[in-house]
C-alpha positions as CSV (number, residue, x, y, z in Angstrom):
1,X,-23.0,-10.3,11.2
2,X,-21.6,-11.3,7.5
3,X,-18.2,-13.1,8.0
4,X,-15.2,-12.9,5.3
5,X,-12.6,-15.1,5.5
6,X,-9.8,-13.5,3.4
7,X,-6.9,-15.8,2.3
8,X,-3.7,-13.7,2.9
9,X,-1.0,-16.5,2.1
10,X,0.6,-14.8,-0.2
11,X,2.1,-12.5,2.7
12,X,4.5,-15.0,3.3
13,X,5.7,-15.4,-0.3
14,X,8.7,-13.0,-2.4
15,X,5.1,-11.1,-4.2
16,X,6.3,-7.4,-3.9
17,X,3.4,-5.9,-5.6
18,X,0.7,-8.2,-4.5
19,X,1.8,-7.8,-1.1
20,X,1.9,-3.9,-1.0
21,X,-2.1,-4.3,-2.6
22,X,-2.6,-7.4,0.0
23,X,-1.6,-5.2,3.5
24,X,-2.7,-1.9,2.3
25,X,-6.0,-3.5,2.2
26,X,-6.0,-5.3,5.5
27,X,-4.8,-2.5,7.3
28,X,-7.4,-0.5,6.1
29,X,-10.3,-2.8,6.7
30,X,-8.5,-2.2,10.2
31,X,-9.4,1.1,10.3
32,X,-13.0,1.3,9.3
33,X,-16.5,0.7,11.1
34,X,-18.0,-2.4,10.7
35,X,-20.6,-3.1,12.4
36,X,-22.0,-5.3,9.9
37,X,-19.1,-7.4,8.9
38,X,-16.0,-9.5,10.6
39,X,-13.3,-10.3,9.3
40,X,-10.8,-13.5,9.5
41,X,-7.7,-13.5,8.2
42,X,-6.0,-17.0,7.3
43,X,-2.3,-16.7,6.4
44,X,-1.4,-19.8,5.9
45,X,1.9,-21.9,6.2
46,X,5.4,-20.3,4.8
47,X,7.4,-21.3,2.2
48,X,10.4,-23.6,2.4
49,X,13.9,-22.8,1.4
50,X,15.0,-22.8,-2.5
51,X,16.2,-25.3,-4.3
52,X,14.6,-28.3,-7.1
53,X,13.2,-30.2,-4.0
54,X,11.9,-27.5,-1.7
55,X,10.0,-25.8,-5.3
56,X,8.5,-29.5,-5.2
57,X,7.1,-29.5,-1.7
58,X,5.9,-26.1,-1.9
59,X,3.7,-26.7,-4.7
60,X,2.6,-29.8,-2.6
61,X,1.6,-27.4,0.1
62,X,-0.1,-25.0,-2.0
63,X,-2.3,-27.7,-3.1
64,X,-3.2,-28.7,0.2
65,X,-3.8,-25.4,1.6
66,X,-6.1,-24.4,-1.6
67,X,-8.0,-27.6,-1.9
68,X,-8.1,-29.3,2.3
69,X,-7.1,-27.0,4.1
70,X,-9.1,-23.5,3.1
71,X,-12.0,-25.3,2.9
72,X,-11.9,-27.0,6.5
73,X,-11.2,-23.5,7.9
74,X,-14.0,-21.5,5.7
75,X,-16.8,-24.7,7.7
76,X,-15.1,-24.2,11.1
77,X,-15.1,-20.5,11.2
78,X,-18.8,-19.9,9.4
79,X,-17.4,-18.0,7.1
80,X,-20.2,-16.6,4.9
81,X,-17.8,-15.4,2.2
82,X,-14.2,-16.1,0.9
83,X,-11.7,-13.7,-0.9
84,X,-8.9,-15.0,-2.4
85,X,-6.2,-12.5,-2.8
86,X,-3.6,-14.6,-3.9
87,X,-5.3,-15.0,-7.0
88,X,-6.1,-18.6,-6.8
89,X,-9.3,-20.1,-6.3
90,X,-10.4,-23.1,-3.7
91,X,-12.5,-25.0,-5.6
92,X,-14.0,-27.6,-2.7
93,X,-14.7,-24.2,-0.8
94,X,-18.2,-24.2,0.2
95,X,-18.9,-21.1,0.4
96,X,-19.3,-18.0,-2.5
97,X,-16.1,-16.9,-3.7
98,X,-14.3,-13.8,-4.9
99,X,-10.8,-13.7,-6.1
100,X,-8.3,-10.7,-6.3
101,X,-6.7,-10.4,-9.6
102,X,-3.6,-8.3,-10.4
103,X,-3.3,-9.3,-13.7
104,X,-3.0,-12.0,-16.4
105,X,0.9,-11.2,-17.5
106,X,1.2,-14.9,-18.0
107,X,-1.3,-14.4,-20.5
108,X,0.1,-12.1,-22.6
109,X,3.9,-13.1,-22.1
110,X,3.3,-16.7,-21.5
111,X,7.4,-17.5,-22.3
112,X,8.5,-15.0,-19.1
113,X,7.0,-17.4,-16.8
114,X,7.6,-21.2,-15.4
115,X,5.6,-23.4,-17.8
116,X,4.5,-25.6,-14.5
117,X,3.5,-22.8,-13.1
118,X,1.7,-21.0,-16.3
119,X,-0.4,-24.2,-16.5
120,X,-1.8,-24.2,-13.2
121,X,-2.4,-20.9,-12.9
122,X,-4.4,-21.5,-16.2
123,X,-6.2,-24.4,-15.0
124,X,-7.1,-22.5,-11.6
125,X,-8.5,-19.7,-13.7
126,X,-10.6,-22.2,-15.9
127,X,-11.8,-23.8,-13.1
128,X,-13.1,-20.8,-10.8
129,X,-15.1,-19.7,-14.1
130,X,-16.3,-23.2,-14.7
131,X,-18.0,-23.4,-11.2
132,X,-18.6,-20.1,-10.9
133,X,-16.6,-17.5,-8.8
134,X,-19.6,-14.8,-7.8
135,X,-17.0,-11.9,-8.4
136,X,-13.4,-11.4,-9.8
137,X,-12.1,-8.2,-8.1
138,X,-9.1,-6.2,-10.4
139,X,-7.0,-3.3,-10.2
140,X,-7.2,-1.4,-13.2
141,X,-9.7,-1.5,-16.4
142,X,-6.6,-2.7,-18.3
143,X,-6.6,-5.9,-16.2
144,X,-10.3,-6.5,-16.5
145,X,-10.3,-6.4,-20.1
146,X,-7.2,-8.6,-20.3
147,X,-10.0,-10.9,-18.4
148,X,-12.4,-10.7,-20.3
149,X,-10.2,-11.3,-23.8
150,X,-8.8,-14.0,-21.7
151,X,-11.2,-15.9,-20.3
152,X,-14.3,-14.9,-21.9
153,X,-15.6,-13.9,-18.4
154,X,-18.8,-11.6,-18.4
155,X,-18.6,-7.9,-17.6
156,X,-20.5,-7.9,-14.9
157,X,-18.6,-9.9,-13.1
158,X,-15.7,-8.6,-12.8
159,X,-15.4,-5.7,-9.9
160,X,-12.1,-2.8,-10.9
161,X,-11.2,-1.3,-7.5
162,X,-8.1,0.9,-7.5
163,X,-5.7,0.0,-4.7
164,X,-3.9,3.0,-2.6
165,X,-0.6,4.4,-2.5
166,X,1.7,4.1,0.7
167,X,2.4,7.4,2.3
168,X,5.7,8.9,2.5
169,X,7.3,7.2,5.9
170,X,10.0,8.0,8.1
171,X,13.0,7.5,5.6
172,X,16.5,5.6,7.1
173,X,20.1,6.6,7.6
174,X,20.6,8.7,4.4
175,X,24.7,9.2,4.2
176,X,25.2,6.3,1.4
177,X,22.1,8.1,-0.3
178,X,24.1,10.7,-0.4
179,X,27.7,9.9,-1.4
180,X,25.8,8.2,-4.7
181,X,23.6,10.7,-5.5
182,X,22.6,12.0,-8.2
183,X,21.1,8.5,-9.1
184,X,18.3,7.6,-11.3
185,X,16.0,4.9,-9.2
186,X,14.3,1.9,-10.4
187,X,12.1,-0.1,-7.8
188,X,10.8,-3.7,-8.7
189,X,11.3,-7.5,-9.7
190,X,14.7,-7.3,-12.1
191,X,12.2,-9.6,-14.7
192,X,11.8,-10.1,-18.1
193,X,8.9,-8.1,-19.0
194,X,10.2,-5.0,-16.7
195,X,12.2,-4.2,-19.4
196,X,15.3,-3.6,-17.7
197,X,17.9,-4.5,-20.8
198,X,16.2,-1.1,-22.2
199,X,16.6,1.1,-19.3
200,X,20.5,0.0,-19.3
201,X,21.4,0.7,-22.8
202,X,19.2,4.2,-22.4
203,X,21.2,5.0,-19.2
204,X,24.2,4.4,-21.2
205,X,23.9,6.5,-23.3
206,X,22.4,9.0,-21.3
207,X,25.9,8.7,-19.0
208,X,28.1,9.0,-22.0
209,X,27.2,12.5,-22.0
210,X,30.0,14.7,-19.9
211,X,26.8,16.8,-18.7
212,X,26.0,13.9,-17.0
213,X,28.3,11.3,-16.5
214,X,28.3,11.7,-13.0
215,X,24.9,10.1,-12.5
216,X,24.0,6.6,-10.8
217,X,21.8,4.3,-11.8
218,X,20.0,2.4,-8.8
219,X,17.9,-0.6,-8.9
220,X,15.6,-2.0,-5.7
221,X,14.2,-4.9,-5.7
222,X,14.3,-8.8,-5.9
223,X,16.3,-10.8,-8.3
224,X,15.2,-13.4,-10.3
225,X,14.9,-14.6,-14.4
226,X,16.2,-11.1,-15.5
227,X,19.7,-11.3,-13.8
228,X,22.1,-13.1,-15.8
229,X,21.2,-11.5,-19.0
230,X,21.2,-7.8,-17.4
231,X,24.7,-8.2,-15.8
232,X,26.2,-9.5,-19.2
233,X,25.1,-6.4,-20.4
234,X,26.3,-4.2,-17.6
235,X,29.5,-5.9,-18.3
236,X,29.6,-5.5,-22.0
237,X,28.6,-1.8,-21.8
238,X,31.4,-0.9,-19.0
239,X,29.0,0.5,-16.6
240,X,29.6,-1.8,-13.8
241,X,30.6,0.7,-12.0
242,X,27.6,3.5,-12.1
243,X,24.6,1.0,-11.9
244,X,23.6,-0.3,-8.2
245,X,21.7,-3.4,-7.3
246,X,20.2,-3.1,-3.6
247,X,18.1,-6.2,-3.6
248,X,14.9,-6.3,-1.5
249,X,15.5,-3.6,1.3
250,X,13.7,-2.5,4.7
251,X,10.6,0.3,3.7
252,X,13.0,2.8,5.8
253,X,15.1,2.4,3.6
254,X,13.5,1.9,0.3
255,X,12.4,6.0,1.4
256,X,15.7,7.1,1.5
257,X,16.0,5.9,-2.4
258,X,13.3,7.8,-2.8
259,X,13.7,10.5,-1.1
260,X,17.6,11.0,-2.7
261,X,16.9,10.3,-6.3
262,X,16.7,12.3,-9.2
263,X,14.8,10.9,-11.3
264,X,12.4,7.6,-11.5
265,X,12.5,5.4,-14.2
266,X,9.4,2.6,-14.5
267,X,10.3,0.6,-18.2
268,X,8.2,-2.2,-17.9
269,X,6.2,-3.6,-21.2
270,X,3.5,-4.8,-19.5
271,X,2.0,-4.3,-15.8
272,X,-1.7,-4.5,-14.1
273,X,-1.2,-1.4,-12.2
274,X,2.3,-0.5,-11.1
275,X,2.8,1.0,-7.7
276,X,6.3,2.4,-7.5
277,X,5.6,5.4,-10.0
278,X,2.9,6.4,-8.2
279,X,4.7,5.8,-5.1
280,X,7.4,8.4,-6.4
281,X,4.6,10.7,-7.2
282,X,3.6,11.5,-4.3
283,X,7.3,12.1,-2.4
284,X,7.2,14.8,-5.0
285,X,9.8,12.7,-7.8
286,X,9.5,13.5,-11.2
287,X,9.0,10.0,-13.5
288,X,8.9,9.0,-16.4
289,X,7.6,5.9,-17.5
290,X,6.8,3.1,-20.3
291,X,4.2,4.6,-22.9
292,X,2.1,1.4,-22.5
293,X,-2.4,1.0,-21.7
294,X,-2.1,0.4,-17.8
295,X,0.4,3.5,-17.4
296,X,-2.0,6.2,-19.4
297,X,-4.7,4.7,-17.6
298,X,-3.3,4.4,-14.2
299,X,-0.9,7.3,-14.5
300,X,-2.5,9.9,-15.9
301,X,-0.7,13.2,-17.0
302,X,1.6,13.3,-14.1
303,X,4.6,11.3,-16.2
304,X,6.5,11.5,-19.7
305,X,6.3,8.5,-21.7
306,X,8.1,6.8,-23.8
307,X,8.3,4.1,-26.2
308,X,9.2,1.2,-24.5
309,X,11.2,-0.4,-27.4
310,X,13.1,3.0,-28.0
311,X,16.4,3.0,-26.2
312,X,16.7,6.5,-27.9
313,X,13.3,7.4,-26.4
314,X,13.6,6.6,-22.6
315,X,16.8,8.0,-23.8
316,X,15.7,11.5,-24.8
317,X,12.7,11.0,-21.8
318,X,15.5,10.9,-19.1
319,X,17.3,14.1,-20.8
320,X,14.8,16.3,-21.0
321,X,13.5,16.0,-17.6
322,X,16.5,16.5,-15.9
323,X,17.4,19.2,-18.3
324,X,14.1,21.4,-17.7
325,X,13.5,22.6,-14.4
326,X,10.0,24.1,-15.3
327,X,9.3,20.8,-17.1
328,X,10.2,18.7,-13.7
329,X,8.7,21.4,-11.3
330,X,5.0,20.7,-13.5
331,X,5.6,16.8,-13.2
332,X,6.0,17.0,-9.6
333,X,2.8,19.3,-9.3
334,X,0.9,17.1,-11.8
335,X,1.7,14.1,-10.2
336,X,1.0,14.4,-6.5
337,X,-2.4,15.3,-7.7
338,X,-2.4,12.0,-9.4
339,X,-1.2,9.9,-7.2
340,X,-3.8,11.7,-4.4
341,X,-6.8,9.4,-6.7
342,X,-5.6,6.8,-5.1
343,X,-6.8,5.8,-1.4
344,X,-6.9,2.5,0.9
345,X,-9.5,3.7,3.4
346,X,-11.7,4.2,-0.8
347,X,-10.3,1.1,-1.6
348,X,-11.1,-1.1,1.0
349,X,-14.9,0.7,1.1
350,X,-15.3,-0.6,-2.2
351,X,-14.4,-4.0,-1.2
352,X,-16.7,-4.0,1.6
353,X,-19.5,-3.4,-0.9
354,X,-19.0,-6.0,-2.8
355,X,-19.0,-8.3,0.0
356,X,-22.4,-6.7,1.1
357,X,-23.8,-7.4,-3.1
358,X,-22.6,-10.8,-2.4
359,X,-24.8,-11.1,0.4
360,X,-28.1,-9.9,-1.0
361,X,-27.3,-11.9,-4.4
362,X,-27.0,-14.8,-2.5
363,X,-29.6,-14.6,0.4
364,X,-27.2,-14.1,3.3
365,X,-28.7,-15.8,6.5
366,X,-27.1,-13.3,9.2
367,X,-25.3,-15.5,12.2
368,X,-27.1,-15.1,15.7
C-alpha cells in the first residue's frame, strides 16, 4: 500500500482558484478505486484575522507548518510520498516530493504582488529545484513553459494535468437575479492583472449605447489590490449605478449569477488556466474572453477573443455577441463541447499515476 500525504492548507486560505483545483481533486480521489494507494490529507492550521500584526504571525506559522511541522507528520504517518498543492515545498521533508503549480504570475508581473511575499515564493521555488523535487505537477502547457523559462527546470519533470470543471449545481433564490438582469458577469479576484480597469471603460461604452443601456455589469468575487483604483474609475465614468460588486458568495448562489447572465466576460492579462469561463461554458453562457496563450490553449474555439489592451475591442467583442443570436447560439454549442475536455475523475487518474512513477523511480518498499 503506497501512502500520499497531500498538504491541503491552502483550503483554509482566501485562494479561489487554487481551491476549486485543490477540492475537485480530493473529492475525486474520493471516488475512485484504490486498492493500491491511501491517502492522508493534512490541512493544517487557519489563518488569523487581518491586520499588520496578524500578516506577521501568519507567515510565522507558515514557516513552521512547511518546515517542523509537515515533516513530523510525513515520519509519523509513513507517508511514502508528499504533494504539495499549495505550491510550496517542505524542504526538511524526508520523503520524495511533488508540488502542484498553478502558475508563476509573480514571475511575469512581479510589481502585482507583495515584494515579501514574491521573495519567498522565489526562494521556495529555488530551493525545491536545488534539492530536487521528483515531479512539479501544472495545469496548462502555458504554465509549464513559464517553468521552464523561469526556473530552468527540465522537461521531463514537469507533469501538465488538466483540472476539471464543477458541474452545474442546484442554483439559489433567483428574484434579485432577476430584477438586475440583463447583466454581464465577471467571476474572480478584482486584481491587478485581471484586467478589470479594461472591462469598465469597455462596458461603458458598450452602456452608452440606448440599445443597451439597460444592461448590468456584475462582478463576484474577493477584493483586494484592484479596488481603490477600479471604484475611482466607476466614479469618474458615472456608472456607479449599473456595475455590482457581490464579493465572495455561497456556490448556490454564485449559480444563480450564472445561470441569470447574459453574457461572461473573463479580461485577465495573464492566467495559468482560468476556471470561471469554462465554468460558464458548460451552463450553456456565451463568453468572451482575453485573446492571451493560456486562453487559446485552454479555451479552445468555444469563445471570441479580444485584445486585452483594446477597450474598443472587448468593446466590439461584447456587441457583437449579444447582437447575433446565430453567433451566441454557436458559442454555446462550441463551448459545452469544450468545457466537456475537462474532467476530475481524468484528472485525478492522472495524478494517481504519477504517484505510482514516483514509486518505481524511487524503489517503493510497499508497507506490510
Amino acid at each position: 500500500m503506497l501512502h500520499i500525504g497531500i498538504e491541503a492548507r491552502t483550503l483554509q486560505k482566501n485562494r479561489p482558484g487554487t481551491n476549486r483545483y485543490v477540492r475537485g481533486l480530493l473529492t475525486s480521489f474520493h471516488a475512485l478505486d484504490l486498492p493500491d494507494i491511501k491517502i492522508f490529507t493534512f490541512m493544517g492550521p487557519r489563518p488569523l484575522g487581518k491586520g499588520p500584526f496578524s500578516k506577521l504571525l501568519n507567515g510565522i506559522i507558515d514557516l513552521i507548518w512547511i518546515n517542523i511541522a509537515i515533516p513530523v507528520t510525513v515520519i509519523s504517518k509513513r507517508i511514502d510520498i508528499l504533494h504539495m498543492l499549495s505550491g510550496e515545498f517542505s524542504p526538511l521533508s524526508p520523503r520524495p516530493q511533488i508540488v502542484s503549480v498553478m502558475d508563476v504570475n509573480f514571475m511575469i508581473y512581479p510589481k502585482k504582488w507583495d515584494r515579501v511575499w514574491r521573495t519567498y515564493a522565489r526562494f521556495n521555488f529555488k530551493v525545491s529545484l536545488a534539492l530536487k523535487v521528483i515531479k512539479v505537477i501544472t495545469i496548462s502547457n502555458y504554465s509549464k513553459r513559464a517553468l521552464i523559462n523561469y526556473f530552468q527546470m527540465q522537461d521531463e519533470n514537469i507533469s501538465v494535468i488538466s483540472p476539471g470543471i464543477n458541474n452545474p449545481e442546484n442554483a439559489g433564490n433567483s428574484d434579485y437575479h432577476e430584477r438586475i438582469r440583463p447583466y454581464l458577469l465577471y467571476v474572480g479576484a478584482i486584481e491587478p492583472h485581471k484586467n478589470l480597469t479594461v472591462l469598465i471603460k469597455a462596458f461603458a461604452l458598450f452602456n452608452s449605447d440606448s440599445k443597451y443601456s439597460h444592461y448590468n455589469l456584475v462582478f463576484v468575487g474577493s477584493s483586494s489590490r484592484g479596488e481603490k483604483e477600479i471604484s475611482a474609475l466607476i466614479n469618474e465614468l458615472n456608472i456607479c449605478h449599473k456595475v455590482i460588486f457581490t464579493g465572495l458568495v455561497e456556490e448556490s448562489i454564485l449559480e444563480a449569477f450564472y445561470n441569470n447572465c447574459s453574457l461572461f466576460v473573463f479580461p485577465s492579462l495573464i492566467e495559468g488556466f482560468g476556471f470561471p469561463p469554462l465554468e460558464a461554458m458548460i451552463r450553456y453562457i456565451p463568453v468572451v474572453a482575453s485573446d492571451i496563450p493560456c486562453h487559446r490553449e485552454v479555451l479552445g474555439d468555444g469563445v471570441v477573443y479580444f485584445d486585452p489592451l483594446d477597450v474598443s475591442s472587448l468593446k466590439d467583442a461584447i456587441t457583437s455577441v449579444l447582437s447575433n443570436y446565430s453567433l451566441r447560439q454557436s458559442l454555446i454549442l462550441r463551448g459545452i463541447e469544450r468545457a466537456k475536455k475537462y474532467s476530475w475523475v481524468r484528472c485525478a487518474k492522472m495524478t494517481t499515476e504519477v504517484y505510482r512513477q514516483i514509486a518505481r523511480e524511487t524503489h517503493f518498499v510497499e508497507h506490510a
